[in-house]
C-alpha beads as a LAMMPS data file, in Angstrom:
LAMMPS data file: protein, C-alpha beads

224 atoms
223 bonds

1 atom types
1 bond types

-500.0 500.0 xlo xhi
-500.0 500.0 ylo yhi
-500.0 500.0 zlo zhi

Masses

1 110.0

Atoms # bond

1 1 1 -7.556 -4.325 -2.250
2 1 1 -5.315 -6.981 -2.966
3 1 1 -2.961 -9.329 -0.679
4 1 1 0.605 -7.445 -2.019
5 1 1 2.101 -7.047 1.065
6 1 1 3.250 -10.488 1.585
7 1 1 4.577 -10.210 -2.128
8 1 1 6.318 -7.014 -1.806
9 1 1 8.540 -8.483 0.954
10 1 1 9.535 -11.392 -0.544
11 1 1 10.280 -9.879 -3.622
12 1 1 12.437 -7.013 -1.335
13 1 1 14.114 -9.871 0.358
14 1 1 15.004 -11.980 -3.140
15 1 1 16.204 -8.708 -4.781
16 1 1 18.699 -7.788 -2.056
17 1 1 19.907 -11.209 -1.871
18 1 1 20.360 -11.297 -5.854
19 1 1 22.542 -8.233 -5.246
20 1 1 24.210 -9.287 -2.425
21 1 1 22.724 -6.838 -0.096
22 1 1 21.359 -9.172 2.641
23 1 1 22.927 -6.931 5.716
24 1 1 21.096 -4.247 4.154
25 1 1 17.584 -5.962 4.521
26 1 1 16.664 -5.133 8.196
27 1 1 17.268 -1.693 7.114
28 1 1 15.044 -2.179 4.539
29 1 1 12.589 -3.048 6.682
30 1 1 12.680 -0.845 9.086
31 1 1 12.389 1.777 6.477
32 1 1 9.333 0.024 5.513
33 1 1 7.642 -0.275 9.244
34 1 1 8.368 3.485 9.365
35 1 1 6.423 3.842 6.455
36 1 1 9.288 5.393 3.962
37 1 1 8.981 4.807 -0.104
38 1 1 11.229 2.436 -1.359
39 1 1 13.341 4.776 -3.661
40 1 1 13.949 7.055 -0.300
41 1 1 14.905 4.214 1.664
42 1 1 17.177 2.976 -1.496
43 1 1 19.442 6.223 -1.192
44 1 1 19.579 5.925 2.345
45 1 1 21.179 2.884 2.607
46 1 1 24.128 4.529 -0.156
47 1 1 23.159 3.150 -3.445
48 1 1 23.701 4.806 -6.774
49 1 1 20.953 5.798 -9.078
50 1 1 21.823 2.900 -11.627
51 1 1 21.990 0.229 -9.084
52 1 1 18.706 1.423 -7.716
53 1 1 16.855 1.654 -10.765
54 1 1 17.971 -2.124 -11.261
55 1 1 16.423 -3.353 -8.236
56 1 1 13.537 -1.366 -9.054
57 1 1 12.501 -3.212 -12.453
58 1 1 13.960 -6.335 -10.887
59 1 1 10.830 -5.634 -8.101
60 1 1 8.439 -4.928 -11.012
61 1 1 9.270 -7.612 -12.901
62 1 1 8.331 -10.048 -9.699
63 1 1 5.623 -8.435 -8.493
64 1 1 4.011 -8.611 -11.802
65 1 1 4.691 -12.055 -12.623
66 1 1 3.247 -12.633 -9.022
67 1 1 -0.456 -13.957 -8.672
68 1 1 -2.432 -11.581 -6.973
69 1 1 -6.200 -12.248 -5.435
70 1 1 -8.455 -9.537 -4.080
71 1 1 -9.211 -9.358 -1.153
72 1 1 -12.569 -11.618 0.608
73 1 1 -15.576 -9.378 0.304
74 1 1 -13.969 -6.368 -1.669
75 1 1 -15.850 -7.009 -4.733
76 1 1 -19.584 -6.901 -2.909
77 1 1 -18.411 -3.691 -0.718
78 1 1 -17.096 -1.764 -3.639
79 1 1 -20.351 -2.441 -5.849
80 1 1 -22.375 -1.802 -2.660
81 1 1 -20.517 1.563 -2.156
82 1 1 -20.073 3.088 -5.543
83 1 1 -24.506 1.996 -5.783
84 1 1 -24.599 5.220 -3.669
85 1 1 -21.905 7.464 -5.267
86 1 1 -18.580 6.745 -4.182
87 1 1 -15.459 6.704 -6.391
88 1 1 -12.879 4.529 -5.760
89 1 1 -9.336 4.749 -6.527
90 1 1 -6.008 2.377 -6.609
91 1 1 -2.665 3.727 -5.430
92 1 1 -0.289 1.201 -6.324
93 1 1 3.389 0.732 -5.982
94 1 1 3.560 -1.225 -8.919
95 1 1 2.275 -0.374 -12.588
96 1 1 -0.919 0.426 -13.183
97 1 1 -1.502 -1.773 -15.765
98 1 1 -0.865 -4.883 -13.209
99 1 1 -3.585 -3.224 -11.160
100 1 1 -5.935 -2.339 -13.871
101 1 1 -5.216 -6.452 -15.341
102 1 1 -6.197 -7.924 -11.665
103 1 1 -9.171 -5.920 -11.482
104 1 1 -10.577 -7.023 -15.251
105 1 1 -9.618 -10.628 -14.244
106 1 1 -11.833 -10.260 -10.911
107 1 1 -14.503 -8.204 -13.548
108 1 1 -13.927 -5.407 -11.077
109 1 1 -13.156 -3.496 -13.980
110 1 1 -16.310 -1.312 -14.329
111 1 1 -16.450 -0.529 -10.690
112 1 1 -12.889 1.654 -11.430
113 1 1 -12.112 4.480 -13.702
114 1 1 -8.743 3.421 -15.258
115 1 1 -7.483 7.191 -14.838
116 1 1 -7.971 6.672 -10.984
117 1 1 -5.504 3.812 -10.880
118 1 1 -2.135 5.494 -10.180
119 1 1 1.422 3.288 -9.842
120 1 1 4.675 3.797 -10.594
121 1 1 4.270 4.337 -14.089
122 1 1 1.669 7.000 -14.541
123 1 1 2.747 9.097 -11.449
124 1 1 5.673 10.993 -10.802
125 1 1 5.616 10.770 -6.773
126 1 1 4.499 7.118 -4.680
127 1 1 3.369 6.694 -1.305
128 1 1 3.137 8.337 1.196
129 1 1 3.404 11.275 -1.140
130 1 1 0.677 13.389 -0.266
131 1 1 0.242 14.563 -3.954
132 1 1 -0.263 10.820 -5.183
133 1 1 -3.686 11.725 -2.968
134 1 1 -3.789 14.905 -4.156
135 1 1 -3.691 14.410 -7.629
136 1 1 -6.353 11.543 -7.947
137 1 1 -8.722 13.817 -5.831
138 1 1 -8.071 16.124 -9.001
139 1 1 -8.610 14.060 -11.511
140 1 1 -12.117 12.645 -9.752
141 1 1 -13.989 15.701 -9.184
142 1 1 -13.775 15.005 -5.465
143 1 1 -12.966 17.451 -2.485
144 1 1 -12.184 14.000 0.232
145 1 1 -11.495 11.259 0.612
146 1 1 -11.168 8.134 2.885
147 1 1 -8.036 6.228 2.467
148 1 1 -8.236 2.258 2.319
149 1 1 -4.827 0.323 3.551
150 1 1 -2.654 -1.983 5.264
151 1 1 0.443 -1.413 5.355
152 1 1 2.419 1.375 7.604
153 1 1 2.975 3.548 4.534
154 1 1 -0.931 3.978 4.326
155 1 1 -1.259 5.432 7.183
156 1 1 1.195 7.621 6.845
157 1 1 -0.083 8.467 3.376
158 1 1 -3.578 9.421 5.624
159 1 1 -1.450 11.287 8.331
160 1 1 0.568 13.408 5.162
161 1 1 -2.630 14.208 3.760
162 1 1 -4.659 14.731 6.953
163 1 1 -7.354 12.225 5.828
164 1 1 -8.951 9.732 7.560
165 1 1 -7.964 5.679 6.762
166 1 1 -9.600 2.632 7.613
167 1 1 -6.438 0.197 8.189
168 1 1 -7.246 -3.340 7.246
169 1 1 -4.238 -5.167 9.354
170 1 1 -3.670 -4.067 12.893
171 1 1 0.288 -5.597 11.919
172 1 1 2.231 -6.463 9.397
173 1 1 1.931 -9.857 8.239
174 1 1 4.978 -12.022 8.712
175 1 1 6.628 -12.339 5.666
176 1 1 7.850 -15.950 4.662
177 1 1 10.784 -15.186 2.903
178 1 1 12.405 -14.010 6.172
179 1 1 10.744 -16.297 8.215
180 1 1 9.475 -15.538 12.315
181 1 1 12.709 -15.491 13.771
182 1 1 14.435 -12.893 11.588
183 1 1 15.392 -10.097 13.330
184 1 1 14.105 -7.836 10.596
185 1 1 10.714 -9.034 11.184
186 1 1 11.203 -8.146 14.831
187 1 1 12.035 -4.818 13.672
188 1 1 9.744 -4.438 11.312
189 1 1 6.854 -5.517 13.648
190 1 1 7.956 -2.961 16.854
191 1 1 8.386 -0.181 14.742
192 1 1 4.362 -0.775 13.223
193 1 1 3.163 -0.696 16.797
194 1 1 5.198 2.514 17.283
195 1 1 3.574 3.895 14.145
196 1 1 0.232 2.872 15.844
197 1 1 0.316 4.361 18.744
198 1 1 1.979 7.806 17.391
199 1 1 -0.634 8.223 14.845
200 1 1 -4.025 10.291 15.696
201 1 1 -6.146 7.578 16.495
202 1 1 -9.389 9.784 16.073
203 1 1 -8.506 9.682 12.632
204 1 1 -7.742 5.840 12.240
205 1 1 -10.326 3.363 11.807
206 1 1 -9.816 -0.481 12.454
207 1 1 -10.788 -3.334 10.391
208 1 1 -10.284 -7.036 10.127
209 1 1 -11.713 -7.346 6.256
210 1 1 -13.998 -5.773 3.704
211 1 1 -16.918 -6.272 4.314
212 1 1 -16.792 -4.459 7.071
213 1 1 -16.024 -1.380 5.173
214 1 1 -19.120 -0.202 4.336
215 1 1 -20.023 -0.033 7.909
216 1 1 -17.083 2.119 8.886
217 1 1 -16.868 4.351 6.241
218 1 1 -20.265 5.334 7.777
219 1 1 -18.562 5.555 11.074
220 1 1 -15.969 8.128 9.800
221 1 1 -18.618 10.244 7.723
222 1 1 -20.634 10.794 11.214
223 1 1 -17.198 11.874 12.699
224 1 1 -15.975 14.536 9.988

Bonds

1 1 1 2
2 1 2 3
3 1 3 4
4 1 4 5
5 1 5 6
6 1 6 7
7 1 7 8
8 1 8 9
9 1 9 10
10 1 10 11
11 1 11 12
12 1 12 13
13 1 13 14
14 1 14 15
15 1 15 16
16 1 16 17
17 1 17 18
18 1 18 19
19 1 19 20
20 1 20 21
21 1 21 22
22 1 22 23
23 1 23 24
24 1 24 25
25 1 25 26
26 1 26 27
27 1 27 28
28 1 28 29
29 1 29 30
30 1 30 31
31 1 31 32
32 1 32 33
33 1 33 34
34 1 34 35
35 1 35 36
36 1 36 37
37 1 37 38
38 1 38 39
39 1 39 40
40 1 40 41
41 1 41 42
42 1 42 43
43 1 43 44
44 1 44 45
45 1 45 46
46 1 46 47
47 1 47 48
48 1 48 49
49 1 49 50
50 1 50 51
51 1 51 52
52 1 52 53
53 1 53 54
54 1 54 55
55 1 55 56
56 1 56 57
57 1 57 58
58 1 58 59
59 1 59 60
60 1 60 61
61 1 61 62
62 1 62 63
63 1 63 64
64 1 64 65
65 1 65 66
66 1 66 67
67 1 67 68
68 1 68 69
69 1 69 70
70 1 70 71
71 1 71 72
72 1 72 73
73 1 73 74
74 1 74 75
75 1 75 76
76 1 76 77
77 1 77 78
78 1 78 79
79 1 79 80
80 1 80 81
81 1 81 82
82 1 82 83
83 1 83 84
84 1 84 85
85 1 85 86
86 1 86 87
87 1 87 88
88 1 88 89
89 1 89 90
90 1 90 91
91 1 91 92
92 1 92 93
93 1 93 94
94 1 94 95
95 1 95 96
96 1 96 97
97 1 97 98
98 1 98 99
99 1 99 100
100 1 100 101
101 1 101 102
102 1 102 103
103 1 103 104
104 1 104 105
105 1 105 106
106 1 106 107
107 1 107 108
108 1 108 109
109 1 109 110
110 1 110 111
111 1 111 112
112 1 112 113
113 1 113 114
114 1 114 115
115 1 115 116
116 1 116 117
117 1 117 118
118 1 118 119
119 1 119 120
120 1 120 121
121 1 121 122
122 1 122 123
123 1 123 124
124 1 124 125
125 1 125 126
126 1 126 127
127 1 127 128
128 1 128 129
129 1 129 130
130 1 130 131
131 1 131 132
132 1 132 133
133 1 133 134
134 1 134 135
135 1 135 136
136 1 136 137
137 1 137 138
138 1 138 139
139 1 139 140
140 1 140 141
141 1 141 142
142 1 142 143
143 1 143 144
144 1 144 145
145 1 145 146
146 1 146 147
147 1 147 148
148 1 148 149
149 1 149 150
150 1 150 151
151 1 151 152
152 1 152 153
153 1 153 154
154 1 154 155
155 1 155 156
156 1 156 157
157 1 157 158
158 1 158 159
159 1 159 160
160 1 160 161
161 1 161 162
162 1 162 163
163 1 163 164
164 1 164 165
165 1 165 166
166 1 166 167
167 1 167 168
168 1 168 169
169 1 169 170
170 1 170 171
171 1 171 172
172 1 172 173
173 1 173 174
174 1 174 175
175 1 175 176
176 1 176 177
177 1 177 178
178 1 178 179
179 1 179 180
180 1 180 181
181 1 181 182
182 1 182 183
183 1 183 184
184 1 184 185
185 1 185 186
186 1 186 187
187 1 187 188
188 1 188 189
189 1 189 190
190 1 190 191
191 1 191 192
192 1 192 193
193 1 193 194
194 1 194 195
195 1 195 196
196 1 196 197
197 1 197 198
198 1 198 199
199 1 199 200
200 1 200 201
201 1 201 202
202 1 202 203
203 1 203 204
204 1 204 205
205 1 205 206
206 1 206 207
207 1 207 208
208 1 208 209
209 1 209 210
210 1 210 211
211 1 211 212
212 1 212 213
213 1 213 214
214 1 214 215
215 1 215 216
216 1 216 217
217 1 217 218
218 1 218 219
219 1 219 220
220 1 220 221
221 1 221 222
222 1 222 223
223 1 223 224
């Protein structure tokens, strides 16, 4: 819904650099391409529980002081969509309350209900914790869903739950903080296309932008 991705790596990037971790960034991002949660790739890569939960407020604090825009065209889909019954819901790996204040400042705010927006403050698991899925499909009333992404850890959040996903970004953007040339971006980049062509393709829908949404969320109804 929003462009975080770009965000999310720079802040990943600054925060292992702050804690003089940069050989430990291409592992971050291959963790990341392989669609892992940051707190599992965090003990991978040996660090203890109070270092970890450093980095992890030092990522909130950036991503939050970080201005976010929605998405071209997400606004009119959304509206369009929820006209004939859908629900939507945010899965965020940030607070909620960063979600639920870009959505108010894009008056977006009536198209959500705020119990549906799940981050890292109001949920005990994150993406691509089936039961983040799970749990909002509880709390709406709802028996499916279609999952809305673009990053690798979407997708895998679709495969865990056995849902379909309409992926926004056929690969990763290239992050600036690392720059084209970094090998981690190399890494990062090969290991999406792996994810690509292991998933279930049957079950993965492209896109290049909302607007196009509405279109093939009808696509993936005929199919079910």
């Amino acid at each position: 819904l929003v462009d975080s991705e770009d965000i999310n790596h720079k802040a990943f990037v600054q925060i292992f650099r702050e804690f003089h971790l940069e050989d430990k960034i291409a592992k971050v991002f291959e963790g990341l391409a392989g669609g892992r949660d940051f707190a599992g790739i965090m003990a991978d890569i040996g660090l203890d529980t109070g270092t970890r939960r450093l980095m992890e407020r030092r990522m909130e604090e950036i991503v939050s002081a970080s201005d976010l825009h929605v998405l071209e065209g997400a606004p009119e889909a959304i509206r369009a969509l929820k006209a004939e019954g859908a629900k939507f819901s945010i899965a965020t790996l940030n607070v909620s309350k960063k979600a639920l204040d870009i959505l108010k400042r894009n008056r977006m705010d009536d198209l959500f209900d705020p119990e549906l927006v799940v981050g890292s403050d109001n949920l005990p698991w994150e993406k691509p914790n089936p039961r983040v899925v799970f749990e909002v499909l509880r709390r709406s009333g709802r028996s499916r869903a279609i999952i809305v992404g673009n990053a690798p850890r979407d997708v895998m959040l679709a495969k865990n739950c056995n849902l379909p996903i309409i992926y926004l970004k056929p690969t990763m953007p290239r992050s600036k903080a690392v720059g084209s040339g970094e090998e981690a971006v190399r890494v990062f980049e090969a290991r999406v296309k792996e994810l690509e062509q292991r998933y279930e393709y049957d079950k993965i829908y492209w896109g290049r932008s909302w607007s196009e949404i509405p279109t093939l969320i009808e696509e993936v109804l005929a199919a079910e």
